[in-house]
Biopython code that builds the backbone (N, CA, C, O; Angstrom):
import numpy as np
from Bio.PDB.StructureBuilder import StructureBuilder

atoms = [
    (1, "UNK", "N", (-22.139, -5.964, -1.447)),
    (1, "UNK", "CA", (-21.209, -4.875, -1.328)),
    (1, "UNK", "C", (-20.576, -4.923, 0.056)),
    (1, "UNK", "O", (-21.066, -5.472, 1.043)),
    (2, "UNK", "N", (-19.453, -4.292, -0.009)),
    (2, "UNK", "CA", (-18.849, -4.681, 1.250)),
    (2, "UNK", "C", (-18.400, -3.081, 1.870)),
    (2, "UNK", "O", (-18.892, -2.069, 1.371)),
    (3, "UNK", "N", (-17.377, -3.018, 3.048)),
    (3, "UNK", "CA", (-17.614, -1.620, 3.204)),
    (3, "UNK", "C", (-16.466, -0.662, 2.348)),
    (3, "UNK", "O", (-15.808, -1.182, 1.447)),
    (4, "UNK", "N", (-16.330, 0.446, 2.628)),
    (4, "UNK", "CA", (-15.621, 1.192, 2.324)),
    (4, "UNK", "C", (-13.928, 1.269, 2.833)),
    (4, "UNK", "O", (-13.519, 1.411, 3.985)),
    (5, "UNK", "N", (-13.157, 1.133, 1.625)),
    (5, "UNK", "CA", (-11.453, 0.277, 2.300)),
    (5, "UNK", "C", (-10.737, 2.066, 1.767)),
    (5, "UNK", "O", (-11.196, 2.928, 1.018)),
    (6, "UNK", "N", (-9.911, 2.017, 2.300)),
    (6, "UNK", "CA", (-9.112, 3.870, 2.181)),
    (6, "UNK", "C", (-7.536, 2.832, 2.373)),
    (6, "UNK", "O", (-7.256, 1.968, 3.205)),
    (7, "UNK", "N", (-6.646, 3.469, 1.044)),
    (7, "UNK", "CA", (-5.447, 3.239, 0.570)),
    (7, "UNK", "C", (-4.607, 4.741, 0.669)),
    (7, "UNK", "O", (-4.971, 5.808, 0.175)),
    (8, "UNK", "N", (-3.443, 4.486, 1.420)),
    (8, "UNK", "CA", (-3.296, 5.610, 1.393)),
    (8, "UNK", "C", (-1.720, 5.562, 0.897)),
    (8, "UNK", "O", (-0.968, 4.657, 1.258)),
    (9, "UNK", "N", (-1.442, 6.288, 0.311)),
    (9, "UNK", "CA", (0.394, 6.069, -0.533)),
    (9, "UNK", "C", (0.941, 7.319, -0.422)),
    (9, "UNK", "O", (0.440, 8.362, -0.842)),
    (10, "UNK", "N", (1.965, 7.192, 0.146)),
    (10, "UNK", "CA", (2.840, 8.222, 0.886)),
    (10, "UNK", "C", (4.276, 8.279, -0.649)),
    (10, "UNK", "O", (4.759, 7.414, -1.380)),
    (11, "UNK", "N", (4.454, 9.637, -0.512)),
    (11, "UNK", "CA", (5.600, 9.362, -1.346)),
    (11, "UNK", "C", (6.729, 8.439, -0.919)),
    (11, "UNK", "O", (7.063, 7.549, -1.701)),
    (12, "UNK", "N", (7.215, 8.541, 0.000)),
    (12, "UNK", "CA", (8.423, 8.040, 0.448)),
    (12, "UNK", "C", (8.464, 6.047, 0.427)),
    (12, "UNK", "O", (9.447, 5.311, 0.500)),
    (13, "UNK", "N", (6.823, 5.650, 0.286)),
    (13, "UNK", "CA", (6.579, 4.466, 0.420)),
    (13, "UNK", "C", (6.546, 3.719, -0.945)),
    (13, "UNK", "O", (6.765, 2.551, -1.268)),
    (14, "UNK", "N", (6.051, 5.268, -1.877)),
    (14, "UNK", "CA", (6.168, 4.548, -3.595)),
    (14, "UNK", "C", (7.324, 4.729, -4.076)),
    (14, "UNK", "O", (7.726, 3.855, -4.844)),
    (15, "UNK", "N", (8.206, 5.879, -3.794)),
    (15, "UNK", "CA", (9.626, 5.581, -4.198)),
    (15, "UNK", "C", (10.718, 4.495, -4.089)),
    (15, "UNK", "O", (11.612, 4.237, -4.894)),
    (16, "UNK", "N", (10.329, 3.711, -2.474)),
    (16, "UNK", "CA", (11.095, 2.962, -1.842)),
    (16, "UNK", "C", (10.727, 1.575, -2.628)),
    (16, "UNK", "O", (11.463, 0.596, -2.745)),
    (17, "UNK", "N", (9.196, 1.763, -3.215)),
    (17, "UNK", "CA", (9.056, 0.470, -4.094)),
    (17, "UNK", "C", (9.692, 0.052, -5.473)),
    (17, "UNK", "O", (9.946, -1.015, -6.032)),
    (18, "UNK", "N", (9.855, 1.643, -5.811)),
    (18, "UNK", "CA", (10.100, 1.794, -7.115)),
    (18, "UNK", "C", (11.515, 1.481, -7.085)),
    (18, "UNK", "O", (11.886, 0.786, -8.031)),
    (19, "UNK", "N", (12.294, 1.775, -6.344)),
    (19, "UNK", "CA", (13.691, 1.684, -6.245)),
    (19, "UNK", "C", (13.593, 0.050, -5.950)),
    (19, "UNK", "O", (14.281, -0.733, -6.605)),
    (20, "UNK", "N", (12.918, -0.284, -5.180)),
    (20, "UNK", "CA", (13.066, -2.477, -5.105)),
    (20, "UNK", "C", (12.834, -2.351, -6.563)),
    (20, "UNK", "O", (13.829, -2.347, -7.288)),
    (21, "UNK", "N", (11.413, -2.225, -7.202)),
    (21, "UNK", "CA", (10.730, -3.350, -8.713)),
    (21, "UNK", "C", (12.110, -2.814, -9.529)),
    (21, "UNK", "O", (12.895, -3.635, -10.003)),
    (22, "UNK", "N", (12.381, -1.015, -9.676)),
    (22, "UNK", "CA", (13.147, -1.345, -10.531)),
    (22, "UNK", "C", (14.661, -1.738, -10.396)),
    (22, "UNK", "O", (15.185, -2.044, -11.467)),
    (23, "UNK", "N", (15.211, -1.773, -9.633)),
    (23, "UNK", "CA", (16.573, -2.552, -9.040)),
    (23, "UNK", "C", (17.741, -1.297, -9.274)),
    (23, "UNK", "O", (18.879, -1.363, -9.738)),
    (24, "UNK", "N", (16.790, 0.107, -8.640)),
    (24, "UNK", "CA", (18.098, 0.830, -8.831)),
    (24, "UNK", "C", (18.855, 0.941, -7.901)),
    (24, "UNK", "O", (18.531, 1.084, -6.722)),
    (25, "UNK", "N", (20.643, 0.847, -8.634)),
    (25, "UNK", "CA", (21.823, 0.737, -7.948)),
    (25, "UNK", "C", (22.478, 2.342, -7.627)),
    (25, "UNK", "O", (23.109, 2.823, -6.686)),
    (26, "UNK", "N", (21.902, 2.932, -9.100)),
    (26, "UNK", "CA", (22.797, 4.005, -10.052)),
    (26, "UNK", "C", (22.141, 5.281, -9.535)),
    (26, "UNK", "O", (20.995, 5.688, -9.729)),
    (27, "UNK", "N", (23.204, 5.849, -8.786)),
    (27, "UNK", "CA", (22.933, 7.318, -8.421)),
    (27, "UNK", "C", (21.986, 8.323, -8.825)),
    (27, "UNK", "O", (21.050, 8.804, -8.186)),
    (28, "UNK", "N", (22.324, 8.522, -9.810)),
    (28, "UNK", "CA", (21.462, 8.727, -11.191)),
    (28, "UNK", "C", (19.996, 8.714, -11.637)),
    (28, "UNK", "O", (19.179, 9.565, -11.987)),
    (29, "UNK", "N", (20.011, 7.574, -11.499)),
    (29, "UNK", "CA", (18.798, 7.116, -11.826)),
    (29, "UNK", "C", (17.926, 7.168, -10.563)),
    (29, "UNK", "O", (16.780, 7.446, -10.919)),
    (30, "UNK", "N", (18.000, 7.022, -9.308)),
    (30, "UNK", "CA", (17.683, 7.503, -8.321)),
    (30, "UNK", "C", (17.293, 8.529, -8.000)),
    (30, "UNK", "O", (16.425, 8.979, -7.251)),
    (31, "UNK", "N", (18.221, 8.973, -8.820)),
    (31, "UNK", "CA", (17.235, 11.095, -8.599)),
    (31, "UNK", "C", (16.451, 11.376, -9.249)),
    (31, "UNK", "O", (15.566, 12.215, -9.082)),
    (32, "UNK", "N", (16.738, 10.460, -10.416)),
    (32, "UNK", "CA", (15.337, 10.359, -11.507)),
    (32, "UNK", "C", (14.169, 10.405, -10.762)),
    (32, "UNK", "O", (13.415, 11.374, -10.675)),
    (33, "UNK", "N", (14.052, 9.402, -10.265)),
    (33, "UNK", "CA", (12.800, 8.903, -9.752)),
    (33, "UNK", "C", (12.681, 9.837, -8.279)),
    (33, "UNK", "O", (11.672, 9.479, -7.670)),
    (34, "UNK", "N", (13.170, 10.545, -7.806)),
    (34, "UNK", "CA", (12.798, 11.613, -6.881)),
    (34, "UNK", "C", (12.322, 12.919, -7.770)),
    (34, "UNK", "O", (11.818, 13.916, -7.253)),
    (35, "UNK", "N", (12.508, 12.798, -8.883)),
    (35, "UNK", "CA", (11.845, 14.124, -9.660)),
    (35, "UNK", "C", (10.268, 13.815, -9.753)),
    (35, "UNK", "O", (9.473, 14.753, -9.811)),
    (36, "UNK", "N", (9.913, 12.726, -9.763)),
    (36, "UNK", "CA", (8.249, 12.111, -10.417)),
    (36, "UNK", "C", (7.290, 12.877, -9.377)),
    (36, "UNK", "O", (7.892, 13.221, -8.361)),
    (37, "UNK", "N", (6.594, 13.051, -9.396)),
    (37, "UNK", "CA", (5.262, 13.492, -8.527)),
    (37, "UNK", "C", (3.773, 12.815, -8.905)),
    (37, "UNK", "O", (3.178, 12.524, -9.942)),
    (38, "UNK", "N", (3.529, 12.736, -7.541)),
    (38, "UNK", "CA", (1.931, 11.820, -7.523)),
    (38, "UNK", "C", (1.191, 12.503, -8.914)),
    (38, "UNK", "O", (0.816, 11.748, -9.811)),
    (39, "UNK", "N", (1.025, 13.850, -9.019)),
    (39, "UNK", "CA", (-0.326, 14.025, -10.266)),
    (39, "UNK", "C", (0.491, 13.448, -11.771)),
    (39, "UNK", "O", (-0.016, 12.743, -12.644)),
    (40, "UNK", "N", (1.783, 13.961, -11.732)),
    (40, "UNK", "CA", (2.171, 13.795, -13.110)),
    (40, "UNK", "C", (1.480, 12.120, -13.051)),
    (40, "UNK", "O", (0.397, 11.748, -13.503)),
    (41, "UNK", "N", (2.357, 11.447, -12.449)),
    (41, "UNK", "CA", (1.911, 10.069, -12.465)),
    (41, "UNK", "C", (0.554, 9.012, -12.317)),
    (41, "UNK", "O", (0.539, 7.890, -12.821)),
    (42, "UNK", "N", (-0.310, 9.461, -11.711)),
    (42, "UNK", "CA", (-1.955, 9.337, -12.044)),
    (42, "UNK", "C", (-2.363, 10.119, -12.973)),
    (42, "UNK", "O", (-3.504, 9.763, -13.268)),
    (43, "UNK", "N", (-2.085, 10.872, -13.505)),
    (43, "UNK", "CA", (-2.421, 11.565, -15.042)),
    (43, "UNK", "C", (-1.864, 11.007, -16.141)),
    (43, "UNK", "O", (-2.517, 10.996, -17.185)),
    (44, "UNK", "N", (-0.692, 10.503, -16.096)),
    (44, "UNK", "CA", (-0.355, 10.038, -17.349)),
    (44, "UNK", "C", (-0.143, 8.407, -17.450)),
    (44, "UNK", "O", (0.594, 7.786, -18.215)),
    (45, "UNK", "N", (-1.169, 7.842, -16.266)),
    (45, "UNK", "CA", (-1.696, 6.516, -15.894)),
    (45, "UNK", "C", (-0.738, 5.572, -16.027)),
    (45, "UNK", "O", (-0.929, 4.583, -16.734)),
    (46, "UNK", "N", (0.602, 5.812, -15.240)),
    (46, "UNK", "CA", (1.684, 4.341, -15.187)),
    (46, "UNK", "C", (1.355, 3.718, -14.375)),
    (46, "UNK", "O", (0.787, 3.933, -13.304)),
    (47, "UNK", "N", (1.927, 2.378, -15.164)),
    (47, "UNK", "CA", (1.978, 0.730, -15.309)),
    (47, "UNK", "C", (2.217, 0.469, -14.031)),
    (47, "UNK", "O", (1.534, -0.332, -13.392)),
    (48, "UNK", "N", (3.417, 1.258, -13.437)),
    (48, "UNK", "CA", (4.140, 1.018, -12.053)),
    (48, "UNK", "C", (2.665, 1.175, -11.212)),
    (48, "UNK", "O", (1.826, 0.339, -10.878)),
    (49, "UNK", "N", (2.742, 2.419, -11.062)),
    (49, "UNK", "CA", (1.811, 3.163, -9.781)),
    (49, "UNK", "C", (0.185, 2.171, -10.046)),
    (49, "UNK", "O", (-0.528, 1.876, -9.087)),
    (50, "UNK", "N", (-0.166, 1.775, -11.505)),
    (50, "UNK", "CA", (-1.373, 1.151, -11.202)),
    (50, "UNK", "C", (-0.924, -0.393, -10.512)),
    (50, "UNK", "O", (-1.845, -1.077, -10.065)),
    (51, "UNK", "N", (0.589, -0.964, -10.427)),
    (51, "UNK", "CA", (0.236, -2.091, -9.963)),
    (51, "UNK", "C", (0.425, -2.080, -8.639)),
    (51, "UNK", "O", (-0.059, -2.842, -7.803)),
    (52, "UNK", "N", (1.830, -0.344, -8.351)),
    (52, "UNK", "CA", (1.609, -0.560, -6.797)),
    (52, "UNK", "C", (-0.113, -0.888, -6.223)),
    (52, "UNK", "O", (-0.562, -1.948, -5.788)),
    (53, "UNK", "N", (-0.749, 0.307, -6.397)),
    (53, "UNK", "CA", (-2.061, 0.187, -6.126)),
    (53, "UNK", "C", (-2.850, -1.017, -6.158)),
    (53, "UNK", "O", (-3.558, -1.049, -5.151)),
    (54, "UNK", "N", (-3.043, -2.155, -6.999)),
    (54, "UNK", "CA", (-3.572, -3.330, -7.260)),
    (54, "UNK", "C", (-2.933, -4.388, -5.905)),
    (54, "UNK", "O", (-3.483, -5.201, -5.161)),
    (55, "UNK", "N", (-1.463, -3.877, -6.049)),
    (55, "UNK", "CA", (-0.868, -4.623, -5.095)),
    (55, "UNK", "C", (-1.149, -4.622, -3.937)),
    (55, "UNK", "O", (-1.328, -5.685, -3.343)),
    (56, "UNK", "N", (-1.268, -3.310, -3.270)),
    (56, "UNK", "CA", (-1.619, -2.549, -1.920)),
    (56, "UNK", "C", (-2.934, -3.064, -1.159)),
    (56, "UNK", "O", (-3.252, -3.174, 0.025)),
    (57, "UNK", "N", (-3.628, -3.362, -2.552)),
    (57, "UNK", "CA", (-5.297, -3.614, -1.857)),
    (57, "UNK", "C", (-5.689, -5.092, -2.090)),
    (57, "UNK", "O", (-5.062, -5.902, -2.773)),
    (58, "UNK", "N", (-6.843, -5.304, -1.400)),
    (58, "UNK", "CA", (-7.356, -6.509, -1.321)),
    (58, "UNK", "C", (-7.963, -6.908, -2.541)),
    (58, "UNK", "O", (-8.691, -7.901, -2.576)),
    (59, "UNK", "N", (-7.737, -6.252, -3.494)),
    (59, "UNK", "CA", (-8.981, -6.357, -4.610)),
    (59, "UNK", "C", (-8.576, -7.621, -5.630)),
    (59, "UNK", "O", (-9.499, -8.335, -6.023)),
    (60, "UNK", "N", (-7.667, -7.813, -5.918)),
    (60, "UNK", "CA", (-6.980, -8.806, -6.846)),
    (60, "UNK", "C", (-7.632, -10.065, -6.221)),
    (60, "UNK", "O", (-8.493, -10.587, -6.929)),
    (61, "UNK", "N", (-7.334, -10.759, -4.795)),
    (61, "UNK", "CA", (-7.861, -11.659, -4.199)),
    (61, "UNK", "C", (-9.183, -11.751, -3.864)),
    (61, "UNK", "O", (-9.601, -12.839, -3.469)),
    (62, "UNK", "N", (-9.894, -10.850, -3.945)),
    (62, "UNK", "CA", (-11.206, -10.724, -4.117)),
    (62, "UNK", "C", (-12.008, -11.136, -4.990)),
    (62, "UNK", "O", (-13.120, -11.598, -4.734)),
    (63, "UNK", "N", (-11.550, -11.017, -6.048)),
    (63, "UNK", "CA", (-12.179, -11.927, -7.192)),
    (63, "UNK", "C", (-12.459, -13.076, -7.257)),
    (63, "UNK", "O", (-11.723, -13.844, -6.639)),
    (64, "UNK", "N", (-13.861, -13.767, -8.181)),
    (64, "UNK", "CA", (-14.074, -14.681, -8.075)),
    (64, "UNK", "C", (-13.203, -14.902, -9.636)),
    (64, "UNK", "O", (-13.073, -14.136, -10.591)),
    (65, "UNK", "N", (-12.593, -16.598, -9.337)),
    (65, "UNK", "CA", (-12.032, -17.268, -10.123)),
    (65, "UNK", "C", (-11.636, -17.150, -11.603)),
    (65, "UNK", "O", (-10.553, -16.932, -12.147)),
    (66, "UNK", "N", (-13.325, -17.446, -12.244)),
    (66, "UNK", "CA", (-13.472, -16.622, -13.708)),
    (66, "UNK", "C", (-13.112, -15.672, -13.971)),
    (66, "UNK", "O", (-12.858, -15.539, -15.168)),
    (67, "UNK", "N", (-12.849, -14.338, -12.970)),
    (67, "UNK", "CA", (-12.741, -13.226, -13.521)),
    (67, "UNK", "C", (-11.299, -12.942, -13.604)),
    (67, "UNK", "O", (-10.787, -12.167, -14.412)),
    (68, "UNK", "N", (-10.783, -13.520, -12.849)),
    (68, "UNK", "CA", (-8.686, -13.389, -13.040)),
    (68, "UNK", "C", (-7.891, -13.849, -14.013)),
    (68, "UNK", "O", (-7.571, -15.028, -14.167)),
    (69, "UNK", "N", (-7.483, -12.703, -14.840)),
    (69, "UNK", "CA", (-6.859, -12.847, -15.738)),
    (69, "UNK", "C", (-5.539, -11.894, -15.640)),
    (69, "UNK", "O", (-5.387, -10.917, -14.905)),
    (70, "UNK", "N", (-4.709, -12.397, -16.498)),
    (70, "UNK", "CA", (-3.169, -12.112, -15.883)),
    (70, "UNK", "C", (-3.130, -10.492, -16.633)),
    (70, "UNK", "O", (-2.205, -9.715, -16.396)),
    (71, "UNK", "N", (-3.887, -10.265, -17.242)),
    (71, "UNK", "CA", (-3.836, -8.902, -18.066)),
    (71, "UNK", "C", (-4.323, -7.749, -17.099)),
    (71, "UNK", "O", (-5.506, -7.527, -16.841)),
    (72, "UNK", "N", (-3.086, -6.945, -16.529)),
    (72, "UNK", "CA", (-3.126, -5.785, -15.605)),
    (72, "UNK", "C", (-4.436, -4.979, -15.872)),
    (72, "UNK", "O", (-5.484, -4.999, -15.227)),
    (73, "UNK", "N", (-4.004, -4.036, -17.344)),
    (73, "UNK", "CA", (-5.363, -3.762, -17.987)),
    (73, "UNK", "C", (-6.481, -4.182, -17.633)),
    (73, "UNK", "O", (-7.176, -3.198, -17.375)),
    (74, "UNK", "N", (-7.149, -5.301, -17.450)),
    (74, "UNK", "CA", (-7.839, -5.694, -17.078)),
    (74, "UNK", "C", (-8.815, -5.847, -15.930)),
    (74, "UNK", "O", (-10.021, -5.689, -15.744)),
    (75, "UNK", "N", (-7.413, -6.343, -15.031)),
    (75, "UNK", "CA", (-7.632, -5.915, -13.617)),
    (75, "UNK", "C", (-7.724, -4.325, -13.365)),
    (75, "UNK", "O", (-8.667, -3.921, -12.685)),
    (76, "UNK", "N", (-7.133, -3.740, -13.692)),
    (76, "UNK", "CA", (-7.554, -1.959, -13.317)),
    (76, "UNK", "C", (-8.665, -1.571, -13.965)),
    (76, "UNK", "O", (-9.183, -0.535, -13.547)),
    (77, "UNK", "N", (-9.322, -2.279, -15.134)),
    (77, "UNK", "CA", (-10.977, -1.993, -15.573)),
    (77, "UNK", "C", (-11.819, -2.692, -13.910)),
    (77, "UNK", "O", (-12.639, -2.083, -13.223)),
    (78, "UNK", "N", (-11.439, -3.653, -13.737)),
    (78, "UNK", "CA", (-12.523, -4.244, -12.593)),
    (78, "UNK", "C", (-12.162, -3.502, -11.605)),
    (78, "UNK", "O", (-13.134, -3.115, -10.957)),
    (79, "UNK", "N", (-10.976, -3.074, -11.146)),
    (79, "UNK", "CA", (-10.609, -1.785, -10.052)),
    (79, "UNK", "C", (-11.496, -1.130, -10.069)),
    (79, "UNK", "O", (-12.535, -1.218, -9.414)),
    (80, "UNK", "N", (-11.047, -0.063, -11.166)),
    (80, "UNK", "CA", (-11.742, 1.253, -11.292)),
    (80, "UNK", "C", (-13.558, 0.884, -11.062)),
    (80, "UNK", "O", (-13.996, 1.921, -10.563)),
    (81, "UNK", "N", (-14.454, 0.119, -11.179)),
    (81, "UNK", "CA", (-15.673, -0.137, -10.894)),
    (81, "UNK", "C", (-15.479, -0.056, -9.390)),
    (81, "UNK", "O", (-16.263, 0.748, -8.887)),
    (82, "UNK", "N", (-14.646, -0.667, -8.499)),
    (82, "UNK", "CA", (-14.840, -0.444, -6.787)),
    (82, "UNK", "C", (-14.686, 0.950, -6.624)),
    (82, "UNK", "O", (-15.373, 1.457, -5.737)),
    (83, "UNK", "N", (-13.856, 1.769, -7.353)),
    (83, "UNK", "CA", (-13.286, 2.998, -6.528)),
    (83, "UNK", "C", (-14.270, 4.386, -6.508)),
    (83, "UNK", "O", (-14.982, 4.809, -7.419)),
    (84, "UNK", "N", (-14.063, 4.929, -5.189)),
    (84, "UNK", "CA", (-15.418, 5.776, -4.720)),
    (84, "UNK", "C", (-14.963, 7.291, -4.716)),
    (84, "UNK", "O", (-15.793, 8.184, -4.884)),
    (85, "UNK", "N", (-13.460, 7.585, -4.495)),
    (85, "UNK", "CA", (-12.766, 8.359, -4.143)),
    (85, "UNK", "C", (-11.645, 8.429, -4.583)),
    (85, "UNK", "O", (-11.117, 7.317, -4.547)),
    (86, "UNK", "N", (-10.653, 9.610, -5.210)),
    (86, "UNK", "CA", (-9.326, 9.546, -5.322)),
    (86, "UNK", "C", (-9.086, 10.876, -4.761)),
    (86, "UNK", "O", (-9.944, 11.731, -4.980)),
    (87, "UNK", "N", (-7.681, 11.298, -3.824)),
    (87, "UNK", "CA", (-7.344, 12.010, -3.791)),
    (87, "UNK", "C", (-5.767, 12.698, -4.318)),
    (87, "UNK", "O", (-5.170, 13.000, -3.285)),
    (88, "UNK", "N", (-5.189, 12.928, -5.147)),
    (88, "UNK", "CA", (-3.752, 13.527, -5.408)),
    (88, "UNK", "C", (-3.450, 14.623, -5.309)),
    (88, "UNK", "O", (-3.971, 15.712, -5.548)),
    (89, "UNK", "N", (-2.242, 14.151, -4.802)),
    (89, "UNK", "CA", (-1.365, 15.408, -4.060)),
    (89, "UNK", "C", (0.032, 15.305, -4.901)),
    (89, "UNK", "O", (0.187, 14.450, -5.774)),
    (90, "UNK", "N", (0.955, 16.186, -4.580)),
    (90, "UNK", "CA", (2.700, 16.168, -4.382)),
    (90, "UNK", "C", (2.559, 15.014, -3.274)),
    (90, "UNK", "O", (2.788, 13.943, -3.835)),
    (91, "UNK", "N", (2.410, 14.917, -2.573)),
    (91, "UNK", "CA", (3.019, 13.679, -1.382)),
    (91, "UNK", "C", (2.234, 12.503, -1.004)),
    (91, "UNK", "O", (2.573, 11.696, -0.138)),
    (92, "UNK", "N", (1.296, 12.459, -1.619)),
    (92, "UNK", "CA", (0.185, 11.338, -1.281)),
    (92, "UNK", "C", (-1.336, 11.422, -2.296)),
    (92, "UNK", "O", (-2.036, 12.326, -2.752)),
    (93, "UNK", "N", (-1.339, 9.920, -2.316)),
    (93, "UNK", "CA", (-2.516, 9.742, -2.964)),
    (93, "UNK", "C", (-3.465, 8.499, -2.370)),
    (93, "UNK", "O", (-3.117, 7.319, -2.338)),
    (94, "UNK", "N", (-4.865, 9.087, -1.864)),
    (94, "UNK", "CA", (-5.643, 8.718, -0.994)),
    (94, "UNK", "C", (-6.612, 7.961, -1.984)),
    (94, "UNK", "O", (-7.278, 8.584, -2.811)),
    (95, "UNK", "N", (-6.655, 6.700, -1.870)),
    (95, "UNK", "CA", (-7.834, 5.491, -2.709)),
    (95, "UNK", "C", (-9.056, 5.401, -2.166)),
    (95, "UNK", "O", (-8.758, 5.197, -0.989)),
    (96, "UNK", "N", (-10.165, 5.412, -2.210)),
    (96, "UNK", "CA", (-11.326, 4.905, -1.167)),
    (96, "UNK", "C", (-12.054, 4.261, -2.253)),
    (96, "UNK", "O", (-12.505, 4.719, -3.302)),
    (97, "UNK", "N", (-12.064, 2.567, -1.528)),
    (97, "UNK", "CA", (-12.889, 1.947, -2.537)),
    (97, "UNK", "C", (-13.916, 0.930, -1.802)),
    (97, "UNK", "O", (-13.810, 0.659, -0.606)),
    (98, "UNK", "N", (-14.781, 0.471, -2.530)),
    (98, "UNK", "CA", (-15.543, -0.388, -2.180)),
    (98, "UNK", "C", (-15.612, -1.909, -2.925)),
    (98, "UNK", "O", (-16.301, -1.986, -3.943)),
    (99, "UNK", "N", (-15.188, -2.641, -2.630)),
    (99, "UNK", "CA", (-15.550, -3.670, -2.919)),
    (99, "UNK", "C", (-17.106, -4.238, -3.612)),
    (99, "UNK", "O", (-18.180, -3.956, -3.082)),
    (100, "UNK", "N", (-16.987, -5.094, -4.903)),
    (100, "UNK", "CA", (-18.127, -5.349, -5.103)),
    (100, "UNK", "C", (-18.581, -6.495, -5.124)),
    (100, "UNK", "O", (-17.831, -7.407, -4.776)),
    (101, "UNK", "N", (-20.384, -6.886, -5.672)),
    (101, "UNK", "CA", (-20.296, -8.281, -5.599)),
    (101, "UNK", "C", (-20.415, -8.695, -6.797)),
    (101, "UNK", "O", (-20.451, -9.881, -7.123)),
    (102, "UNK", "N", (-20.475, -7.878, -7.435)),
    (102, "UNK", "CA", (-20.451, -8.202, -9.402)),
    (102, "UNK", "C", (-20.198, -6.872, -10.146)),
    (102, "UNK", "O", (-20.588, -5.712, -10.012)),
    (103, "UNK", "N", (-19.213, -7.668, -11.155)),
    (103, "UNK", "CA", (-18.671, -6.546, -11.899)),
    (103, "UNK", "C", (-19.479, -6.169, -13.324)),
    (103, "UNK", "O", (-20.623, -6.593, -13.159)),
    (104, "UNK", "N", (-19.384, -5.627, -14.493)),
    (104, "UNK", "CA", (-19.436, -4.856, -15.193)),
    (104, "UNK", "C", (-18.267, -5.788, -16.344)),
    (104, "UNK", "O", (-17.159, -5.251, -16.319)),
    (105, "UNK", "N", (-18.304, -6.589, -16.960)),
    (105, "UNK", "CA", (-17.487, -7.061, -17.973)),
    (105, "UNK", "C", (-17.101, -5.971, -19.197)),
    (105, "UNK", "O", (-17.932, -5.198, -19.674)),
    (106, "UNK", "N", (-15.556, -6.054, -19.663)),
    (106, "UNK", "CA", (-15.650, -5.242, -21.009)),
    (106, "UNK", "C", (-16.047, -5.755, -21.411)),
    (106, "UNK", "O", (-16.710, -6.769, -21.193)),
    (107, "UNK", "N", (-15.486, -4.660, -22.926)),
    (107, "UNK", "CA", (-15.978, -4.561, -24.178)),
    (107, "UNK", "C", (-15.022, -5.920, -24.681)),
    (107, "UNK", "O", (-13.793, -5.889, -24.741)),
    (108, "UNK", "N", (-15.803, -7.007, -24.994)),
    (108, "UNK", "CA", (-15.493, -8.412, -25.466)),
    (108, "UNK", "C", (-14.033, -8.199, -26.146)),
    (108, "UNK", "O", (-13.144, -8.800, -25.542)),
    (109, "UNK", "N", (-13.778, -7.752, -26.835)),
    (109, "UNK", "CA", (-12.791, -7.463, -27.915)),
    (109, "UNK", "C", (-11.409, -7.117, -27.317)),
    (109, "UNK", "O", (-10.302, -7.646, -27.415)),
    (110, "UNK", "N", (-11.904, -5.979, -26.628)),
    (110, "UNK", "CA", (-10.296, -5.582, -25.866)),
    (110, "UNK", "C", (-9.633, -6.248, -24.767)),
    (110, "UNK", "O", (-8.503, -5.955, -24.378)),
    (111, "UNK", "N", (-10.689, -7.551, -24.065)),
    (111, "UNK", "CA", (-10.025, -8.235, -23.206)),
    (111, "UNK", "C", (-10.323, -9.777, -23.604)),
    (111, "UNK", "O", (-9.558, -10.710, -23.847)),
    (112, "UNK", "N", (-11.412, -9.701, -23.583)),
    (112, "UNK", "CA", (-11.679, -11.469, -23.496)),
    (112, "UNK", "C", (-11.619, -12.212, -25.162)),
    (112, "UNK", "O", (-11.782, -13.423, -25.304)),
]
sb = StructureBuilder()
sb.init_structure("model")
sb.init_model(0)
sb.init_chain("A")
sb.init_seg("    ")
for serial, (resi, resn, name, xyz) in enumerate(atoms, 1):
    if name == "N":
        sb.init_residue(resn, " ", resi, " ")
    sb.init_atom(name, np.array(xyz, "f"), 0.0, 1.0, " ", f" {name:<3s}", serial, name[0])
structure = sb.get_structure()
């Protein structure tokens, strides 16, 4: 086990991503995405916000070999086993995780 790593995501830092991945140009759609808020979005568990997060941390490269597989899903099952702490807000959402030295494999069927 390794020590305890703290992620911390500011609104202004996940919007600015969201506006790169999704390539908005359009006024519009821009304000869209200033309406979203941290709980709606860890509650209703998007794709985006779990890969900012995957992205943010060391955990993806952490893995040993066998266990990397290109299926996000996947990777956020072996996530969620490090993580010690979540905090959500309107303006920020605080990660505290730990790194491990062995994971917890699924359920055969739904991944492997």
């Amino acid at each position: 086990m390794s020590e305890l790593k703290e992620l911390v995501i500011t609104e202004e830092d996940y919007r600015e991503y969201l506006k790169q991945r999704l390539r908005l140009t359009d006024p519009c759609m821009a304000e869209e995405v200033e309406r979203v808020g941290f709980p709606f979005l860890f509650a209703s568990g998007s794709e985006l916000l779990r890969s900012y997060i995957l992205n943010e941390t060391v955990f993806l490269s952490s893995l040993p070999d066998k266990l990397r597989l290109p299926d996000r899903g996947y990777a956020w099952y072996m996530f969620s086993q490090s993580v010690r702490e979540i905090h959500v807000d309107e303006n920020r959402i605080v990660v505290k995780y730990e790194l491990q030295d062995d994971y917890k494999l699924p359920f055969r069927r739904f991944y492997l």
